[in-house]
N, CA, C and O atoms as a MOPAC input file, in Angstrom:
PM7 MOZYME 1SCF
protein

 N    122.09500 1   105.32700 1    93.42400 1
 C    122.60100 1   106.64900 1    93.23200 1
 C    121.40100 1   107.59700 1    93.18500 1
 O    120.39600 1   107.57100 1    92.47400 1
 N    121.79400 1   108.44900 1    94.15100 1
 C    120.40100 1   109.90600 1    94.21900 1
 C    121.32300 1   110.84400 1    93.02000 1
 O    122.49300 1   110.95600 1    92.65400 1
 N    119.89400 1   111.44700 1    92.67700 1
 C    120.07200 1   112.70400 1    91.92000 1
 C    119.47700 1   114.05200 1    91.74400 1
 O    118.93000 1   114.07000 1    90.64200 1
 N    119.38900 1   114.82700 1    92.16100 1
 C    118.75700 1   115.77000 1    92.98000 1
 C    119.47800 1   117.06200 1    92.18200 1
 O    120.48300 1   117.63300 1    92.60500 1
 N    118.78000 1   117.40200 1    90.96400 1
 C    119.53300 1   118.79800 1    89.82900 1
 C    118.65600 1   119.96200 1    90.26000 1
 O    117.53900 1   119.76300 1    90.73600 1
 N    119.21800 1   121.31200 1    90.07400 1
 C    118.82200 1   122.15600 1    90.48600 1
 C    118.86700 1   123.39500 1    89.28300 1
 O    119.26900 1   123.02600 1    88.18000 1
 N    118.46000 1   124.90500 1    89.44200 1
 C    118.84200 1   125.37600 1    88.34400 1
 C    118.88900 1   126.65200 1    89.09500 1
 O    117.89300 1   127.24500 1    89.50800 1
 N    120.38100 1   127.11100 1    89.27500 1
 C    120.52600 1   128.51700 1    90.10500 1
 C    120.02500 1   129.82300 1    89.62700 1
 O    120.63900 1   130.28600 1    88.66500 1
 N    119.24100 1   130.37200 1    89.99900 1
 C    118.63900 1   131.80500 1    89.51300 1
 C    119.12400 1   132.69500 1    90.37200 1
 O    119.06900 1   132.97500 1    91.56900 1
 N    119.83000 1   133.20600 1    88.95500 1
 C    120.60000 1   134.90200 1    90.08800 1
 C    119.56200 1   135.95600 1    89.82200 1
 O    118.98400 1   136.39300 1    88.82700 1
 N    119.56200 1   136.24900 1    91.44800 1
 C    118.77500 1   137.09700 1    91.43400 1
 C    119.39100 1   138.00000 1    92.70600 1
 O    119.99600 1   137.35500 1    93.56200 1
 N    119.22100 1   140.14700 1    92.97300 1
 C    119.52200 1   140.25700 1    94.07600 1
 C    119.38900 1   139.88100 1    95.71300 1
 O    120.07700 1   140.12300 1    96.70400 1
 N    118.26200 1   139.23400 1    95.48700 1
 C    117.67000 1   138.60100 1    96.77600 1
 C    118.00500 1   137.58800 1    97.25900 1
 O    117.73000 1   137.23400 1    98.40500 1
 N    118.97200 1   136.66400 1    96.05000 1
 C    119.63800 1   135.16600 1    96.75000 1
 C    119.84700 1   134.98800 1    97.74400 1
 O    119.94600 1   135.88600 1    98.58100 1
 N    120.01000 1   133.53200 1    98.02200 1
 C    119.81300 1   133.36500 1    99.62300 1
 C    121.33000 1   132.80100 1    99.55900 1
 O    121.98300 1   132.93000 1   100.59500 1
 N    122.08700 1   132.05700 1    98.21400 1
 C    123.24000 1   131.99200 1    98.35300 1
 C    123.66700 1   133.07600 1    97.22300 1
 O    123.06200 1   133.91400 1    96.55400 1
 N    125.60400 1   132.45000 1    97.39600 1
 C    126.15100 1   133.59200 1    96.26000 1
 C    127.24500 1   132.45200 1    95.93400 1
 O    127.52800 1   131.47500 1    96.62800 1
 N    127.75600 1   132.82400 1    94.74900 1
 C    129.48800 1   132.59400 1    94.19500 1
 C    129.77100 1   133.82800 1    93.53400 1
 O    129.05100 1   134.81400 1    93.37400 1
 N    131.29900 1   133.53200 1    93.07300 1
 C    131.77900 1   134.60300 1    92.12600 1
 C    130.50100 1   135.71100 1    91.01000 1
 O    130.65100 1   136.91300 1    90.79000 1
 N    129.07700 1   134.63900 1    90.37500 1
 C    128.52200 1   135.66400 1    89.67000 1
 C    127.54700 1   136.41500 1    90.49900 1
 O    127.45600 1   137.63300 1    90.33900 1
 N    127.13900 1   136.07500 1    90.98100 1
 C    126.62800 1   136.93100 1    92.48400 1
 C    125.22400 1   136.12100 1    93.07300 1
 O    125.23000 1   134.89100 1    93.12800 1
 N    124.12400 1   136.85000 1    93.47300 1
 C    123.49000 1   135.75500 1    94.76600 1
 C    122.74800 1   135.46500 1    93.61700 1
 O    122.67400 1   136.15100 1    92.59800 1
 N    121.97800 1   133.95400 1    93.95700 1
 C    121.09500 1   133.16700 1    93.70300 1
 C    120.62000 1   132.11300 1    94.00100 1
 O    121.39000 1   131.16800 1    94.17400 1
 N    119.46700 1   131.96500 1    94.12800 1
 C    118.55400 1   130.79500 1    94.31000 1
 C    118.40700 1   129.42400 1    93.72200 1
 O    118.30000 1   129.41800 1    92.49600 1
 N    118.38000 1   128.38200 1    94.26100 1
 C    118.43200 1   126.81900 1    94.09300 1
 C    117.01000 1   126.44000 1    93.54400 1
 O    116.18600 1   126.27600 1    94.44400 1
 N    116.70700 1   126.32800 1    92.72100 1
 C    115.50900 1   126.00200 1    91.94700 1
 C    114.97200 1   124.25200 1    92.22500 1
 O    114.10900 1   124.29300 1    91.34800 1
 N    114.88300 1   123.17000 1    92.63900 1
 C    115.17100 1   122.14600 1    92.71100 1
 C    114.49100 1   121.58000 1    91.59600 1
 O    113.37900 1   122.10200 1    91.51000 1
 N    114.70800 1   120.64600 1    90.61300 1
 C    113.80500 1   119.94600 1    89.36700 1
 C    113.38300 1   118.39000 1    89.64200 1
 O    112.77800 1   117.67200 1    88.84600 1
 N    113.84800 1   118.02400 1    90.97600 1
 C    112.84300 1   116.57700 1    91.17300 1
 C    114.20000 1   116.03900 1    91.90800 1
 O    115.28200 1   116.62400 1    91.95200 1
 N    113.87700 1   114.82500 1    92.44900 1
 C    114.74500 1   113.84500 1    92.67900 1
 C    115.18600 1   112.40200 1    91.44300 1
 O    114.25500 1   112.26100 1    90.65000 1
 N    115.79600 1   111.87900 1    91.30500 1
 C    116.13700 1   110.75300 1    90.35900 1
 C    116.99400 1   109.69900 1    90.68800 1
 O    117.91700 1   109.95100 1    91.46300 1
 N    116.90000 1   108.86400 1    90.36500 1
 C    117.52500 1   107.41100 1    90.94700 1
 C    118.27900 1   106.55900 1    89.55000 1
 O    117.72200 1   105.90200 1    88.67100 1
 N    119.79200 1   106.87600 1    89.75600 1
 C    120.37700 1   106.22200 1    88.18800 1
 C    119.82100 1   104.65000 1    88.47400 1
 O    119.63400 1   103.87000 1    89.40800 1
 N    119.69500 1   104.73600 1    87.07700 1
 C    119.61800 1   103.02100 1    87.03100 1
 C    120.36700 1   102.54100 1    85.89400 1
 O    120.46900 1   101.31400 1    85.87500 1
 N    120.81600 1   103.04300 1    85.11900 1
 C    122.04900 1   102.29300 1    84.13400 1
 C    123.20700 1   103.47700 1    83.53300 1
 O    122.89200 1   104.53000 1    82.98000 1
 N    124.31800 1   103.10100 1    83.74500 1
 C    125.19500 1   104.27800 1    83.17900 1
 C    126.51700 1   103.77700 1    82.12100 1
 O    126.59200 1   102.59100 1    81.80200 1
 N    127.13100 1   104.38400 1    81.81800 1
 C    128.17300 1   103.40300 1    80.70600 1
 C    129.07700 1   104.78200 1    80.91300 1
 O    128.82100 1   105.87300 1    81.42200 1
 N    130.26500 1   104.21200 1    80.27000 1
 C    131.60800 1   105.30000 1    80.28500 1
 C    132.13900 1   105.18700 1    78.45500 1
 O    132.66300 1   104.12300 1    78.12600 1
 N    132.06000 1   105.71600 1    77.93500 1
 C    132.80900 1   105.95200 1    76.34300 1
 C    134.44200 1   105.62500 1    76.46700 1
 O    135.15300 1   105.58600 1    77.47100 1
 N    134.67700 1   105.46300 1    75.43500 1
 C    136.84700 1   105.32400 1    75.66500 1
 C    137.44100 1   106.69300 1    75.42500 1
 O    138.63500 1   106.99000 1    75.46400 1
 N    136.24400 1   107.60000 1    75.13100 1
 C    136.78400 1   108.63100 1    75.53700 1
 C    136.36200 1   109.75600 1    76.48600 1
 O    136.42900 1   110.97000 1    76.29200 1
 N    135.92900 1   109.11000 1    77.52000 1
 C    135.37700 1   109.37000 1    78.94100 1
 C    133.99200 1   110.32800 1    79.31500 1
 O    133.75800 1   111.11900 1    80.22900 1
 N    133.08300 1   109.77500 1    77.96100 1
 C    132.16200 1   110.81500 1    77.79800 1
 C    131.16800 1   109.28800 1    78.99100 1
 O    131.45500 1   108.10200 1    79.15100 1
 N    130.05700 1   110.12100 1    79.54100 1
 C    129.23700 1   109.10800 1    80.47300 1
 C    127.81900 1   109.86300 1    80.19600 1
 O    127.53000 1   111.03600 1    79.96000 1
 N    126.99200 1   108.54500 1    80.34400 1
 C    126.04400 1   108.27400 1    79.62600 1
 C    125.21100 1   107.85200 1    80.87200 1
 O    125.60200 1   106.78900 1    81.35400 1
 N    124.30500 1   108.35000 1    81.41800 1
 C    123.23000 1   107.83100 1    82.52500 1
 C    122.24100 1   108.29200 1    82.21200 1
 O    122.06100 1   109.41200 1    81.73300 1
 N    121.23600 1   107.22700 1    82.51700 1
 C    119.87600 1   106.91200 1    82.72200 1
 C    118.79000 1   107.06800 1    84.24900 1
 O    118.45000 1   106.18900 1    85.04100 1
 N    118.56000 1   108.10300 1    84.23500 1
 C    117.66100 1   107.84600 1    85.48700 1
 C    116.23000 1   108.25300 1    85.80900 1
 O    115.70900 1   109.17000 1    85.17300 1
 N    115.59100 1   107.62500 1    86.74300 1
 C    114.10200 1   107.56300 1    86.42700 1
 C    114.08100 1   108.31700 1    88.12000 1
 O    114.91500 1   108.32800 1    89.02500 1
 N    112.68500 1   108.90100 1    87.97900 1
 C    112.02700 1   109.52500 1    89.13000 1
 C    111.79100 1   108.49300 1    90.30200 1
 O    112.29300 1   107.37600 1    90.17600 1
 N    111.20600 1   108.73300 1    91.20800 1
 C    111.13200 1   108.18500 1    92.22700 1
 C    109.77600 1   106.39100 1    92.09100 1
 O    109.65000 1   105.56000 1    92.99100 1
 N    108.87900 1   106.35800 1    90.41100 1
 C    108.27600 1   105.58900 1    89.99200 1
 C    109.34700 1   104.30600 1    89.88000 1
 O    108.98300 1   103.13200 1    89.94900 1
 N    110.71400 1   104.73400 1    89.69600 1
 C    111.70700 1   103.35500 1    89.74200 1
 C    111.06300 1   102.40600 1    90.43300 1
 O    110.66200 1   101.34700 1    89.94900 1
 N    110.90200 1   102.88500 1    91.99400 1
 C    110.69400 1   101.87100 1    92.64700 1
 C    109.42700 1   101.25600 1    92.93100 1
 O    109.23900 1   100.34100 1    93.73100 1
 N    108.46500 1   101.90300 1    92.12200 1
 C    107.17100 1   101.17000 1    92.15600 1
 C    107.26500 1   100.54800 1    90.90500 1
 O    106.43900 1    99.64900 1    90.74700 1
 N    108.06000 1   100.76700 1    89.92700 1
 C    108.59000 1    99.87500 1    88.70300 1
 C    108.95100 1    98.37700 1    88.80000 1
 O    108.54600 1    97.37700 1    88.20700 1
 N    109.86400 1    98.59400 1    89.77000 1
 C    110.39000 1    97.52200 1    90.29400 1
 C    109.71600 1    96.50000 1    90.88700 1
 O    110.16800 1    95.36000 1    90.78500 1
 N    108.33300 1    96.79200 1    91.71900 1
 C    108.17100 1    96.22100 1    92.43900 1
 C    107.21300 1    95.92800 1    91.88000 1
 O    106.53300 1    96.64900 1    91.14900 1
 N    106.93700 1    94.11100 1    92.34400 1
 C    105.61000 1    93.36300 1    91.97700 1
 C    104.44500 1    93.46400 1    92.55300 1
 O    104.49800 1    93.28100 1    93.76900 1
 N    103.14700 1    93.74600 1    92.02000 1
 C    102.34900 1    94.27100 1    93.10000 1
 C    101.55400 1    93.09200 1    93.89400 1
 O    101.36400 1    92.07300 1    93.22800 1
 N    101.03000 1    93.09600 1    95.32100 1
 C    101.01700 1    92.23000 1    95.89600 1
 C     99.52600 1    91.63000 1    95.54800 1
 O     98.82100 1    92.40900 1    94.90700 1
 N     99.01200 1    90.50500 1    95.84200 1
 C     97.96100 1    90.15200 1    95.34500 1
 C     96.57900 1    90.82400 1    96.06600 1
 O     96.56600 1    90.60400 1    97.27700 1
 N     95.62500 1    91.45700 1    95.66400 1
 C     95.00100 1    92.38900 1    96.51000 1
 C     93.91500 1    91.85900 1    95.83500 1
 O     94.01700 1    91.09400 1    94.87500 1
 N     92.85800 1    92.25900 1    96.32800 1
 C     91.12100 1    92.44700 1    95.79000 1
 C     90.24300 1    93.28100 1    96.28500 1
 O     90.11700 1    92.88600 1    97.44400 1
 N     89.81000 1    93.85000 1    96.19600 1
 C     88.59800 1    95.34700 1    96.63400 1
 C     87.08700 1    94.93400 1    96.28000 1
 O     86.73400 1    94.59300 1    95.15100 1
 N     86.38900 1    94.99800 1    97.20500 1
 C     85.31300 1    94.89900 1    97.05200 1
 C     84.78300 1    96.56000 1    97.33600 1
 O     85.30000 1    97.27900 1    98.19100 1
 N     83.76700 1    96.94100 1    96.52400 1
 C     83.52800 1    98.70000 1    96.57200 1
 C     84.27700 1    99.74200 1    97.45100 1
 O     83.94300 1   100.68000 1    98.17500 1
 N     85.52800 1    99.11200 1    97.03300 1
 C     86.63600 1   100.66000 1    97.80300 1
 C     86.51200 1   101.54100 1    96.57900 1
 O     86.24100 1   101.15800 1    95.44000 1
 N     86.77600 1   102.91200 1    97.02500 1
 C     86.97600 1   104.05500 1    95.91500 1
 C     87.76600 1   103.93400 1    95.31700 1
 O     88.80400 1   103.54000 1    95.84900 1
 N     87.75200 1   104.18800 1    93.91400 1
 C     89.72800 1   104.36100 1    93.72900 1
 C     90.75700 1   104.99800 1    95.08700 1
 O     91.75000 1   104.54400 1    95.65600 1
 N     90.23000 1   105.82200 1    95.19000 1
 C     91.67700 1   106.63100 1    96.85700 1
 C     91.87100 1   105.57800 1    97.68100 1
 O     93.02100 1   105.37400 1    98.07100 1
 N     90.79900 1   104.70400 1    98.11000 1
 C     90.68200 1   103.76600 1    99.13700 1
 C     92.00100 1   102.40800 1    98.39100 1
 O     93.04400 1   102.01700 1    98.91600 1
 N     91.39900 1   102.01300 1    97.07300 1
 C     92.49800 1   101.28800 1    96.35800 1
 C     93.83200 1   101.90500 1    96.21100 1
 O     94.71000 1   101.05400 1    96.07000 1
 N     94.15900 1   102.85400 1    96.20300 1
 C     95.48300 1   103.26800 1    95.86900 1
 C     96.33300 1   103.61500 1    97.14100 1
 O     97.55900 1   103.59300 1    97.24700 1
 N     95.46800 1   103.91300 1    98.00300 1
 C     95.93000 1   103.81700 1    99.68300 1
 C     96.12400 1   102.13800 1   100.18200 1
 O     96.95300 1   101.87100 1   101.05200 1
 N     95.35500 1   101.15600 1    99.60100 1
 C     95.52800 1   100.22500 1   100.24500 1
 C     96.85600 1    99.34400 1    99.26800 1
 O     97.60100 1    98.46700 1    99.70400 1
 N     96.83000 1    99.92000 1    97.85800 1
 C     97.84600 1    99.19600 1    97.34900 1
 C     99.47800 1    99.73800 1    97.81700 1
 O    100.22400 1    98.82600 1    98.17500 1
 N     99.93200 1   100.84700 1    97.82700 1
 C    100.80400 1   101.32900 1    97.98600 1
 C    101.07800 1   101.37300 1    99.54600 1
 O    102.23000 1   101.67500 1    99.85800 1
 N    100.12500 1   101.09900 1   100.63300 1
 C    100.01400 1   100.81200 1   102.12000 1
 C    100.83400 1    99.67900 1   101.95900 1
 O    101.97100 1    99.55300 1   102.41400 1
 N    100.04500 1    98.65200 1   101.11900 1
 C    100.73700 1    97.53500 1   101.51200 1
 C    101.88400 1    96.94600 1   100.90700 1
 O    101.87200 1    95.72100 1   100.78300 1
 N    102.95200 1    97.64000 1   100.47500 1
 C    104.23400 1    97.49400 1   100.03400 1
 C    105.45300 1    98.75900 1   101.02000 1
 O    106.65400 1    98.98100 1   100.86300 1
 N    104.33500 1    99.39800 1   102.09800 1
 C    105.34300 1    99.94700 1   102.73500 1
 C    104.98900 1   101.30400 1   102.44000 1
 O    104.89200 1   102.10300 1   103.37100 1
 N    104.71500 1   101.78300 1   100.85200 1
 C    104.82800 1   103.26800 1   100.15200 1
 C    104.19800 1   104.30000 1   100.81700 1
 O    103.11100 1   104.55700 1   100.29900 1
 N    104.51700 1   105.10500 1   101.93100 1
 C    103.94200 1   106.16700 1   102.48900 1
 C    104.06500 1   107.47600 1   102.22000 1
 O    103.41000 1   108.32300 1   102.82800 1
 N    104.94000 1   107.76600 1   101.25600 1
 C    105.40100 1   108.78500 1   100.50600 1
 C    104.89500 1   109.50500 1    99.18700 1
 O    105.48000 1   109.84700 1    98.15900 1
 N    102.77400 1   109.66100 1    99.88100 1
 C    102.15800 1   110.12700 1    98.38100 1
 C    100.85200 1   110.95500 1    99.07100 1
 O    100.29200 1   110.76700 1   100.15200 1
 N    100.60100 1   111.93000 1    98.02300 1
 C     99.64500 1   112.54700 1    98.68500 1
 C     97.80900 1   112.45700 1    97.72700 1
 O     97.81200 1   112.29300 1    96.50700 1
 N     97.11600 1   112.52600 1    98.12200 1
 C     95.96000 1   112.31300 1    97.23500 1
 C     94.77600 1   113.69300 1    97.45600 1
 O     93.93600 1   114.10200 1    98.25800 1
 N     95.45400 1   114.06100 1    96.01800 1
 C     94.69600 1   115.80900 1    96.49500 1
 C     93.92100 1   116.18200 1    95.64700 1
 O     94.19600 1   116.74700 1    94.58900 1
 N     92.18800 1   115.68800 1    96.34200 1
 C     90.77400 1   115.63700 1    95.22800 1
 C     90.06000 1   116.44900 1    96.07000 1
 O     90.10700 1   116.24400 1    97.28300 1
 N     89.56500 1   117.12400 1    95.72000 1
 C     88.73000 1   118.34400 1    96.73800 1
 C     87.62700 1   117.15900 1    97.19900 1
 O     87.52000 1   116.06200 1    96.65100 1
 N     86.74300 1   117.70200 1    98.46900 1
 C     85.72200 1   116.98500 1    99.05800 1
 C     84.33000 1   116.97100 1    98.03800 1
 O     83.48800 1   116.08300 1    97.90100 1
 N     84.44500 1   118.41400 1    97.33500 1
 C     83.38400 1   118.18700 1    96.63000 1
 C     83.37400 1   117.52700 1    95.09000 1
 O     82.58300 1   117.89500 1    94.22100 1
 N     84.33600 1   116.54200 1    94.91500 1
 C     84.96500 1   115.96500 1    93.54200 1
 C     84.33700 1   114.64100 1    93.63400 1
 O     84.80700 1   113.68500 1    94.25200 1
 N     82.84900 1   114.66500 1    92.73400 1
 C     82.66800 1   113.64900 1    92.04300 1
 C     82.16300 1   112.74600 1    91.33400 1
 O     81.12500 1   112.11400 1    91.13800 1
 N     83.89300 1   112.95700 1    90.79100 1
 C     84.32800 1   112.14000 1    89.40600 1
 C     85.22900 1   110.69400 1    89.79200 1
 O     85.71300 1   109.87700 1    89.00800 1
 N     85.26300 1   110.71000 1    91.60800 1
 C     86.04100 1   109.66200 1    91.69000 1
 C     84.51200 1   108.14700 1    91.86900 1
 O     83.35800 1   108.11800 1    92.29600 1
 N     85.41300 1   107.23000 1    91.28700 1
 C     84.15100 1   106.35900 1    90.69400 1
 C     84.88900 1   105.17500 1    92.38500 1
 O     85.86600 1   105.33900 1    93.11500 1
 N     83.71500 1   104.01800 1    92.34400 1
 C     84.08800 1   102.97700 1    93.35200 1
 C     83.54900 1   101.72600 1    92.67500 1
 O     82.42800 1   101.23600 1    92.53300 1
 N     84.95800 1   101.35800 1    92.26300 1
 C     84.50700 1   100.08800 1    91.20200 1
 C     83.85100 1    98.91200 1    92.06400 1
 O     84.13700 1    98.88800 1    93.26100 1
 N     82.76100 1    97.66900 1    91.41300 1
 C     82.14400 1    96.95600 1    92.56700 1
 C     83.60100 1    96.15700 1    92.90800 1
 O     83.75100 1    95.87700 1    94.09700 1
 N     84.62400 1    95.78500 1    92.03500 1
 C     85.42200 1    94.91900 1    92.18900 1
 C     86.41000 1    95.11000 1    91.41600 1
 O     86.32400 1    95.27500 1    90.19900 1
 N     87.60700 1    95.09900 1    92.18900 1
 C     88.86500 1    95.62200 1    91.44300 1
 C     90.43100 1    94.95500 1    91.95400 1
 O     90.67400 1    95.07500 1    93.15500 1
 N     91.38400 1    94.33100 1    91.16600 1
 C     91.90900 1    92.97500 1    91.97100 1
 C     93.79600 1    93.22800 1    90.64100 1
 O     93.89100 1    93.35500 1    89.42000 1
 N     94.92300 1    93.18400 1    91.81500 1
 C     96.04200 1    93.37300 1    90.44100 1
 C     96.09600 1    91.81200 1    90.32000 1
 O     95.71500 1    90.86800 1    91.01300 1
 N     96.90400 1    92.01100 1    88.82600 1
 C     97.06000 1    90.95400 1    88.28400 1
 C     98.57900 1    90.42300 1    88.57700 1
 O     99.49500 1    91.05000 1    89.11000 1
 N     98.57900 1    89.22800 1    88.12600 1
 C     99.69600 1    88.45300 1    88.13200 1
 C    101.09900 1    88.68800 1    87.36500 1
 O    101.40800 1    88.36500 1    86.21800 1
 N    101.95700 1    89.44900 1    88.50200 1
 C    103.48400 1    90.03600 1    87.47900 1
 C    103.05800 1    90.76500 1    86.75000 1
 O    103.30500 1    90.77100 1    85.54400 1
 N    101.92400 1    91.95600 1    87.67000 1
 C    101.97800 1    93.39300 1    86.85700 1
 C    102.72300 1    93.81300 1    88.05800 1
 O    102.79000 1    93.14800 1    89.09200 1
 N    103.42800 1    95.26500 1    87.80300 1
 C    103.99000 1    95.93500 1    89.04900 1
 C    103.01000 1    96.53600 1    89.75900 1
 O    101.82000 1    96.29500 1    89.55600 1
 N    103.49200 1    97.47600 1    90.76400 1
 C    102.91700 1    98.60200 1    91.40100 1
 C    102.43600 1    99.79400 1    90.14500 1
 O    101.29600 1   100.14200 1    89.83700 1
 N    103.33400 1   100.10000 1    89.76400 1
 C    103.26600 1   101.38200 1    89.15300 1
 C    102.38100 1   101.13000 1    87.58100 1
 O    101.86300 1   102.14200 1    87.10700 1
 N    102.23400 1    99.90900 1    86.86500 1
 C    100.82000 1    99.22600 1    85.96400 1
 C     99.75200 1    99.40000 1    86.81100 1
 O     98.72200 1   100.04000 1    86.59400 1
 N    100.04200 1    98.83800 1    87.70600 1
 C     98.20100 1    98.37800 1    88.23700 1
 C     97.95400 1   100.28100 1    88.59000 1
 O     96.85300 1   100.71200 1    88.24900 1
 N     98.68800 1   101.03600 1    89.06500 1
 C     98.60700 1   102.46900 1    89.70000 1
 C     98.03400 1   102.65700 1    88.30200 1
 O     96.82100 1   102.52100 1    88.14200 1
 N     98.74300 1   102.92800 1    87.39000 1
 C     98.40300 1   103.84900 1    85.70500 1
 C     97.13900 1   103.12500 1    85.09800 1
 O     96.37800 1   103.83400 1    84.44100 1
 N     96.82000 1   101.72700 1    85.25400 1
 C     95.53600 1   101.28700 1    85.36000 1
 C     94.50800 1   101.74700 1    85.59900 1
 O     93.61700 1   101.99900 1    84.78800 1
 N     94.50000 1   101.98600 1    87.22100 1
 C     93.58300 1   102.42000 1    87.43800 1
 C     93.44100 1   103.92900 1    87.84000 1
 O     92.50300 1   104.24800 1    88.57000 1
 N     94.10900 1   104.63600 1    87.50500 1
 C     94.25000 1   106.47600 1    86.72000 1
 C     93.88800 1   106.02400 1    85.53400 1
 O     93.10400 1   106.90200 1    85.17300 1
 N     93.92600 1   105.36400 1    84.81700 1
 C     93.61400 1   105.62400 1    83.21100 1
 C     91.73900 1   105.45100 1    82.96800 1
 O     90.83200 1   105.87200 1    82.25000 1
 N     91.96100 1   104.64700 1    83.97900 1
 C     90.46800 1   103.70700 1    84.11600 1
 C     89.07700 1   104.93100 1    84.83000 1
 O     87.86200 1   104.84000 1    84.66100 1
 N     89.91800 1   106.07800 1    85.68800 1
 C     89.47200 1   106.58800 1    86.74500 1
 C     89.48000 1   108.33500 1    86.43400 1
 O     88.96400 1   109.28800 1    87.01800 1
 N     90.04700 1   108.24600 1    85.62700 1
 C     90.48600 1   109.61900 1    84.22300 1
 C     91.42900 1   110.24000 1    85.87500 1
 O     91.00200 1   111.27800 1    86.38100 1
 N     92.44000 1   109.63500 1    86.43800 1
 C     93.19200 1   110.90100 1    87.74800 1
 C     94.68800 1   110.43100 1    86.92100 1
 O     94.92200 1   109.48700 1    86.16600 1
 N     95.50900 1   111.49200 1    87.41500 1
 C     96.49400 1   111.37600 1    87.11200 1
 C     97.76400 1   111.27900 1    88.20100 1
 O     97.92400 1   112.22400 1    88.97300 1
 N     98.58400 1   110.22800 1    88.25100 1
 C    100.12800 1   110.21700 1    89.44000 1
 C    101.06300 1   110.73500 1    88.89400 1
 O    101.22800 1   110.46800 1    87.70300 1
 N    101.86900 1   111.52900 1    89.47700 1
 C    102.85700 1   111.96500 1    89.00300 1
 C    103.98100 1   112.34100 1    90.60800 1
 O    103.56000 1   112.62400 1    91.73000 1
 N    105.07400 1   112.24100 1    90.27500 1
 C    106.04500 1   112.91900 1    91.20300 1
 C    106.75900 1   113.96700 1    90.97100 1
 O    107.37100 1   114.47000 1    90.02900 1
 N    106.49700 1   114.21300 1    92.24000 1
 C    106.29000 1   116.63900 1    92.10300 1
 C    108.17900 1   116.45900 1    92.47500 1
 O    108.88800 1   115.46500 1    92.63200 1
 N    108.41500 1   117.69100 1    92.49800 1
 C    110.31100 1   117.74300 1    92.59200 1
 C    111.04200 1   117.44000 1    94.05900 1
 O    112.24300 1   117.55000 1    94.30600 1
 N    109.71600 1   116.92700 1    95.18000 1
 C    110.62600 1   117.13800 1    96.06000 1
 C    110.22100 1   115.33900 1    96.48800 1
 O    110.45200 1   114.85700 1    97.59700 1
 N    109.79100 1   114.81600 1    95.69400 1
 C    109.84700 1   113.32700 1    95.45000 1
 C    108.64200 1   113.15900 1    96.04500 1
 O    108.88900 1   113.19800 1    97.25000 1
 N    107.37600 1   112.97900 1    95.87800 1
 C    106.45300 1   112.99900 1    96.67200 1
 C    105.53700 1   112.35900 1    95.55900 1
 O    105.29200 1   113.07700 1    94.58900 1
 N    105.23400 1   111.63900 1    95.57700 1
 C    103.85700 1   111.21900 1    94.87600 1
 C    102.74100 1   111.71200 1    94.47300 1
 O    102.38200 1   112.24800 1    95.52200 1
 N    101.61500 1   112.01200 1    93.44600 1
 C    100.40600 1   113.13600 1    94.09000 1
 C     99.88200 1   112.25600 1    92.98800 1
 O    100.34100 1   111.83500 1    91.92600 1
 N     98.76200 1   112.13800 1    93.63200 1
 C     97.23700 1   112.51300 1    92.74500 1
 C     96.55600 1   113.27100 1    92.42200 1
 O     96.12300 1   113.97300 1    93.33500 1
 N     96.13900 1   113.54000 1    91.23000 1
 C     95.02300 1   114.62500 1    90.87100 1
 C     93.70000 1   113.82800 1    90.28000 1
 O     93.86000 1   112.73500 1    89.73800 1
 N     92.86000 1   114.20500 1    90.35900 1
 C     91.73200 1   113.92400 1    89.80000 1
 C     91.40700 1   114.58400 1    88.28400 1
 O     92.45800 1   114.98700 1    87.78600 1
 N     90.33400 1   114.78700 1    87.48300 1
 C     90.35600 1   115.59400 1    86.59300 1
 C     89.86600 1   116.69700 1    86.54700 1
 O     89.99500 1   117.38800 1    85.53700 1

């Protein structure tokens, strides 16, 4: 299940309208339910996570780096599960990005551990922006 919430701002310039008059579609991210329940008295209850679900999910594959950058590691980890859906946005003159001599995921960590790993390790931060996109920042 997609989930895709928005927050209409009326304003005269809207690009749509209803009955209270024109306004704009704000978008607040994409989301993916992953557990929901129904009450007996039909109140519903869902859970859903950003687009990290699916690097949650997934086991990360067995890799090893010999002096890749972090960008180079995080391109080659998320390359190789398919994930093409991220952007890595460190200016040319940034650096704070380090190139460990050796850097390798572990056994039945996911994607998205070994990722916060090595952001935590690397002081950058991942996050997914509202139109589901992956990003890196540096510090």
């Amino acid at each position: 299940m997609e989930i895709k919430p928005f927050i209409k701002l009326y304003n005269s310039g809207g690009a749509l309208s209803d009955s209270l008059g024109a306004y704009d579609n704000i978008p607040q991210g994409v989301y993916y339910g992953d557990t929901w329940s129904f009450s007996e008295y039909g109140d519903i209850s869902l859970r859903a996570l950003d687009g990290a679900k699916i690097l949650q999910e997934t086991i990360a594959p067995k890799i090893m780096c010999n002096n890749f950058s972090a960008t180079g590691i995080i391109r080659r980890l998320l390359d190789s599960i398919g994930f093409t859906n991220y952007e890595i946005n460190i200016k040319d003159t940034d650096t704070s990005i380090i190139t460990p001599t050796y850097w390798w995921t572990e056994n039945n960590k996911t994607v998205w551990d070994s990722l916060q790993e090595l952001c935590r390790d690397t002081q950058m931060i991942a996050v997914f922006s509202y139109d589901n996109v992956l990003k890196f920042y540096s510090r």
